[in-house]
C-alpha positions in Angstrom: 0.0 0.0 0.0 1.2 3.5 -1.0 1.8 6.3 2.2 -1.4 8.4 1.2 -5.1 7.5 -0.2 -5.7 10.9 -2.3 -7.5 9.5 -5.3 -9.0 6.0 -7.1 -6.6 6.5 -9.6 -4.3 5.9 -7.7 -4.5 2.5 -6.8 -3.1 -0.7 -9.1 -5.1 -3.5 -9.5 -3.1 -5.5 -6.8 -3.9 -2.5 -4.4 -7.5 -2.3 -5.1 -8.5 -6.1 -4.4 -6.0 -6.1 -1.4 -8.3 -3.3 0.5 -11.6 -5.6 -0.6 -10.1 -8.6 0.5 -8.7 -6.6 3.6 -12.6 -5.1 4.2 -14.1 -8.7 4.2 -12.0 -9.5 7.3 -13.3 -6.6 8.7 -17.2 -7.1 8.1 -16.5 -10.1 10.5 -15.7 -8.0 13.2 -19.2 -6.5 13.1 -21.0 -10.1 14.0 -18.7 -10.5 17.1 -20.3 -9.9 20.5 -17.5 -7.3 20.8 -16.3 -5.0 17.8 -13.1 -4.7 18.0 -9.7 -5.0 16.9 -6.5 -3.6 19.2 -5.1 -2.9 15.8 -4.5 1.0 16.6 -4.4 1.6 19.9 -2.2 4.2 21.3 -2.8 5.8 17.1 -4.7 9.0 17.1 -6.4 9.8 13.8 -7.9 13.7 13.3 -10.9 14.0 11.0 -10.7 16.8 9.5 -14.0 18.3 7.9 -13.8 21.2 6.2 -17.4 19.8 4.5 -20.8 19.3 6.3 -20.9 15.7 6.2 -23.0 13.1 8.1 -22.7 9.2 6.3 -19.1 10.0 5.4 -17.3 11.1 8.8 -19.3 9.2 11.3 -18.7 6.4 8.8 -14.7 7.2 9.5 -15.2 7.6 13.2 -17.1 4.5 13.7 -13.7 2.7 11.5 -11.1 4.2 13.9 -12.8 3.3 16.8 -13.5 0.3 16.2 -9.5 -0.4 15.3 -9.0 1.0 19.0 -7.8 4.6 17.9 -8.0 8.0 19.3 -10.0 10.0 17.3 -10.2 13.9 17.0 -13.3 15.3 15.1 -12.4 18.9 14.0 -15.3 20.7 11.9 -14.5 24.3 10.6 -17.7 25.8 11.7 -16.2 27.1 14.9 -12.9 26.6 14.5 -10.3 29.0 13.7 -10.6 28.5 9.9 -13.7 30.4 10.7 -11.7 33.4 11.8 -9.3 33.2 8.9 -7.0 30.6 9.5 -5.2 28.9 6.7 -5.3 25.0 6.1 -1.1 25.5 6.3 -2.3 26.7 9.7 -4.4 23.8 11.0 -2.0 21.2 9.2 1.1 22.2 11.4 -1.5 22.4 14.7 -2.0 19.0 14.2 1.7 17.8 13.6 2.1 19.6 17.0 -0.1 17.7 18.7 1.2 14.9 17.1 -1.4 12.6 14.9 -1.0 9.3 13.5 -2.9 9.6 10.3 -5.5 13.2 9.0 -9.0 11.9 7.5 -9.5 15.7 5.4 -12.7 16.2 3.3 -12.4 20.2 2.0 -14.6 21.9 -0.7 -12.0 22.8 -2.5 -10.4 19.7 -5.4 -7.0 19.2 -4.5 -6.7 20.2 -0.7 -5.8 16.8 0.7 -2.9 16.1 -2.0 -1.5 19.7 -1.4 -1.8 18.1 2.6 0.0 15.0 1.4 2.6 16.6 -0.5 3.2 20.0 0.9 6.1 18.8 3.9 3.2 20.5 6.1 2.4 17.3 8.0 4.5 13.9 8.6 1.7 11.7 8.6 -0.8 9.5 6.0 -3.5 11.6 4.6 -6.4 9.9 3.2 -9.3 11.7 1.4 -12.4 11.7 2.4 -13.9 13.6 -0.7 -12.8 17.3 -1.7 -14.7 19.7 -4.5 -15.5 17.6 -7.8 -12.7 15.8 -7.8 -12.3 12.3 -5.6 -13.7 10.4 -3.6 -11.6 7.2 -3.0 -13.4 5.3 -0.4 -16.7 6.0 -1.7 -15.6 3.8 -4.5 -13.4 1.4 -2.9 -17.3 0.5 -0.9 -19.5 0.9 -3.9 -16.7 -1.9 -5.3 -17.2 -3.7 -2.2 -20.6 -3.8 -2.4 -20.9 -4.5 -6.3 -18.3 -7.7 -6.0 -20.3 -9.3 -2.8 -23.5 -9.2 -4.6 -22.1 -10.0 -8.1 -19.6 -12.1 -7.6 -19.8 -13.6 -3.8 -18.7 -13.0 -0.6 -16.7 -15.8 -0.4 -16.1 -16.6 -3.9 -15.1 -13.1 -4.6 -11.9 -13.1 -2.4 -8.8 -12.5 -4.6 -11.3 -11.5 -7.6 -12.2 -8.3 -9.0 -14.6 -7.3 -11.6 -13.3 -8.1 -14.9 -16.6 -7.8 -17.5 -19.0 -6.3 -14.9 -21.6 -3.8 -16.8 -21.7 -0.9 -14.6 -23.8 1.9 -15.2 -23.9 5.5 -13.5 -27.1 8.0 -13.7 -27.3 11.6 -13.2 -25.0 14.4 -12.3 -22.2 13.6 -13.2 -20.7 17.0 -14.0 -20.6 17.5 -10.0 -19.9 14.3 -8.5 -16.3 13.1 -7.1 -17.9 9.9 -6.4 -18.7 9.1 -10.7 -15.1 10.4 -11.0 -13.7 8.0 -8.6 -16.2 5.0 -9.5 -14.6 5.3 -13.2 -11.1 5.4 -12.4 -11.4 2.2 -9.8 -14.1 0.3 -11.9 -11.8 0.3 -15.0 -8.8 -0.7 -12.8 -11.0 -3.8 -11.5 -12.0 -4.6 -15.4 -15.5 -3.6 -15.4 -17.2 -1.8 -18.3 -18.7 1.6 -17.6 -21.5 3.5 -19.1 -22.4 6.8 -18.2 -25.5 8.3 -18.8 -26.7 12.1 -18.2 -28.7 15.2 -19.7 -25.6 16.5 -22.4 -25.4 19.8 -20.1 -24.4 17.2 -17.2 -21.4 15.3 -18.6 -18.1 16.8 -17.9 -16.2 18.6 -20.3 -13.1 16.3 -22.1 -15.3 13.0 -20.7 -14.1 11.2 -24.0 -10.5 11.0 -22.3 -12.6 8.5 -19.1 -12.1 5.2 -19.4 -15.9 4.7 -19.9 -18.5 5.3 -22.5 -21.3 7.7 -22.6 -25.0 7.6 -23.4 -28.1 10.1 -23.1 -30.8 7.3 -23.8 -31.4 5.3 -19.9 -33.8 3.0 -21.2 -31.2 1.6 -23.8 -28.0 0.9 -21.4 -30.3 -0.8 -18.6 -31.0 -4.1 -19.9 -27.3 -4.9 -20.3 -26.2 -3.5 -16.9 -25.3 -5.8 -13.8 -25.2 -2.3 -11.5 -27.0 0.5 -12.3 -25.4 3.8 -9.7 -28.1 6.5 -9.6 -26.4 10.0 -9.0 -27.6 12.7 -6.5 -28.6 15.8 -8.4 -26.1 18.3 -6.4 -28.1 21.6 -6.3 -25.3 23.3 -3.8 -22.9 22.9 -6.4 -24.9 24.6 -9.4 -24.4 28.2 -11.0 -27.1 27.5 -13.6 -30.2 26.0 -14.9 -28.9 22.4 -16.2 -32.0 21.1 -17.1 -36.2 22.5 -17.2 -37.5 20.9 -14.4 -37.1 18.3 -11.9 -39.9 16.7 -13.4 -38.3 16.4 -16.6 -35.3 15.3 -15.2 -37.1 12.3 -13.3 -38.9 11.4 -16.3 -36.5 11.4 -18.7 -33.3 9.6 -15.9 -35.4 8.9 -12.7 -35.2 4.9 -12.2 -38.7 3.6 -11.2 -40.3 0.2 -11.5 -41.2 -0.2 -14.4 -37.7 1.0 -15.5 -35.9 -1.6 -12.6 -38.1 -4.1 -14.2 -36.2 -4.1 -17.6 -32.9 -4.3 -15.7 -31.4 -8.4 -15.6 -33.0 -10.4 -12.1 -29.5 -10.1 -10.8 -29.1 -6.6 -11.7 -28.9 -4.3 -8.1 -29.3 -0.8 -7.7 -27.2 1.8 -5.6 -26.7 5.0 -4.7 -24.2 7.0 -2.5 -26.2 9.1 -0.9 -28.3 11.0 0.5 -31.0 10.3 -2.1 -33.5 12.8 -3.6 -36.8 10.4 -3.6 -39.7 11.1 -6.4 -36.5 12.7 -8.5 -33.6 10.6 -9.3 -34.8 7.3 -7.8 -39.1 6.0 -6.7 -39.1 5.0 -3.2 -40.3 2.1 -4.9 -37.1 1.5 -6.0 -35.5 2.5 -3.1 -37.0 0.2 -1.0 -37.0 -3.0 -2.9 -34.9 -5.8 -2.3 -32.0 -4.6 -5.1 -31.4 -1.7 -3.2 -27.8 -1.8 -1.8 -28.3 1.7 0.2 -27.7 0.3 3.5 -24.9 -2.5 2.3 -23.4 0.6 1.0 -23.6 2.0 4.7 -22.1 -0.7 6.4 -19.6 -2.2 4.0 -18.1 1.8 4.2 -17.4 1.2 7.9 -15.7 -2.6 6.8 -13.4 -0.8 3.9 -12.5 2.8 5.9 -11.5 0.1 8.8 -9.4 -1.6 6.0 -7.8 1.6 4.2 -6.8 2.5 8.0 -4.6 -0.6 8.7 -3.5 -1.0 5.8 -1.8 2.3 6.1 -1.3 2.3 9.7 -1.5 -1.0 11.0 0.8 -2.5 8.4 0.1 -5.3 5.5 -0.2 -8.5 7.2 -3.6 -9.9 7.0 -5.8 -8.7 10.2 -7.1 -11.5 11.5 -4.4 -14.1 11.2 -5.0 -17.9 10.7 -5.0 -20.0 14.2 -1.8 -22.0 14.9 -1.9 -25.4 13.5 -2.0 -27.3 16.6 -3.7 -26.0 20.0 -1.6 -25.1 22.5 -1.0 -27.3 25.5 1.1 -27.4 28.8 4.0 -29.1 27.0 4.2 -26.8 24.4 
């Protein structure tokens, strides 16, 4: 594993199934009576949330302290970066009080690899989303999530996702999370299709590693995973399509659209989700719905991304010895 987790692209092949594998150890720890592991105690991890974020950091708290770490939750509402002060600022803060590891999700795209790279801070920095850019472990547990109920949960161990149809709806102008999806579902062999309003799809989006389509109805049959997108309002200058009514009509997933998807076809979605607009609370609540997978297998692979990087790279939960201990032995 590399020093920092700044972005999808990021990670080989080798690196990717490695975290997966490492998260399905994890996800164990959740059916024990007691969750968990001594794996970073004495480590104290900072999340730093320059963001308003509710599934995402409690999601990275909930990881930490369940690998025995100190945690420090630092929001900027309230802080000094209210008053003025720099990132540069609240970086060397932190190195004073000495932290094992900074969790940073900023507004801006780019502040957590200027963190990683700038010599402000000596310690991993792992990004927890920042502007339009990345989101790395949003896409390491949509993966997750994608290989358990395509593949297995056993049978996927060592596997990735080589020929998987994958196909993300919606706003995908604004969202670090289609970024990310792209750049790790092409490095774990699936095929991506996305598929938006023309004013939604990023400029220079022939360059992805994905294809692109403005006709829903068309790509679902032949999808395995279909990603519905949150429309992101708070990121929008301008009017990018007439109304949310014609927006659902025209790339809202509802029944009878889930119906013409294959019976082992799931749907997902990061997060929090618009209902009635990009996705029927029919849909929502049915049985293909991975929402709440999503939700806990995020906890199982922020757990694995943190010893990974902190903990080291033997497995976590290593095999019993071959013969039981006794009083001669």
């Amino acid at each position: 594993m590399m020093r920092h987790l700044i972005s999808a692209a990021d990670l080989t092949r080798d690196d990717a199934v490695l975290i997966l594998d490492t998260a399905e150890e994890m996800a164990r720890v959740a059916d024990r009576p007691i969750r968990k592991l001594p794996t970073l105690r004495g480590r104290t991890i900072c999340n730093l949330f320059f963001e308003d974020s509710t599934r995402t950091r409690i999601s990275f708290e909930a990881a930490e302290k369940r690998l025995s770490a100190d945690v420090i939750n630092f929001a900027a509402k309230g802080s000094s970066v209210s008053k003025g002060e720099s990132l540069k600022d609240t970086a060397q803060t932190l190195e004073a009080m000495g932290v094992d590891a900074v969790v940073i999700r900023h507004s801006a795209s780019g502040a957590p690899y200027r963190l990683a790279t700038s010599g402000w801070i000596d310690a991993p920095v792992i990004n927890a989303g920042d502007g339009t850019h990345q989101h790395p472990t949003q896409a390491l547990l949509d993966a997750f999530t994608m290989r358990r109920r395509l593949v297995g949960r056993d049978t996927g161990l060592g596997k990735d996702l080589d020929g998987k149809r994958i196909t993300l709806v919606g706003d995908v102008l604004h969202s670090r999370v289609a970024r990310s999806n792209v750049d790790l579902l092409h490095t774990l062999g699936a095929e991506v299709t996305l598929v938006a309003p023309p004013t939604l799809v990023p400029v220079g989006v022939e360059t992805w590693p994905c294809e692109v389509s403005y006709d829903l109805d068309g790509v679902l049959p032949k999808s395995d995973a279909v990603m519905m997108l949150r429309v992101q309002r708070e990121r929008m200058n301008a009017a990018f399509f007439p109304t949310e009514r014609e927006y659902s009509r025209r790339y809202g997933l509802n029944g009878e659209r889930m119906a013409k998807m294959p019976e082992h076809a799931i749907v997902m979605h990061p997060g929090p989700m618009v209902r009635g607009m990009e996705i029927t609370a029919e849909v929502a609540d049915s049985d293909r719905c991975t929402v709440v997978e999503q939700v806990a297998n995020g906890v199982s692979i922020r757990m694995a991304v943190l010893y990974l990087l902190l903990g080291g790279s033997e497995p976590a939960a290593p095999a019993a010895p071959a013969t039981p201990r006794t009083e001669e032995n």
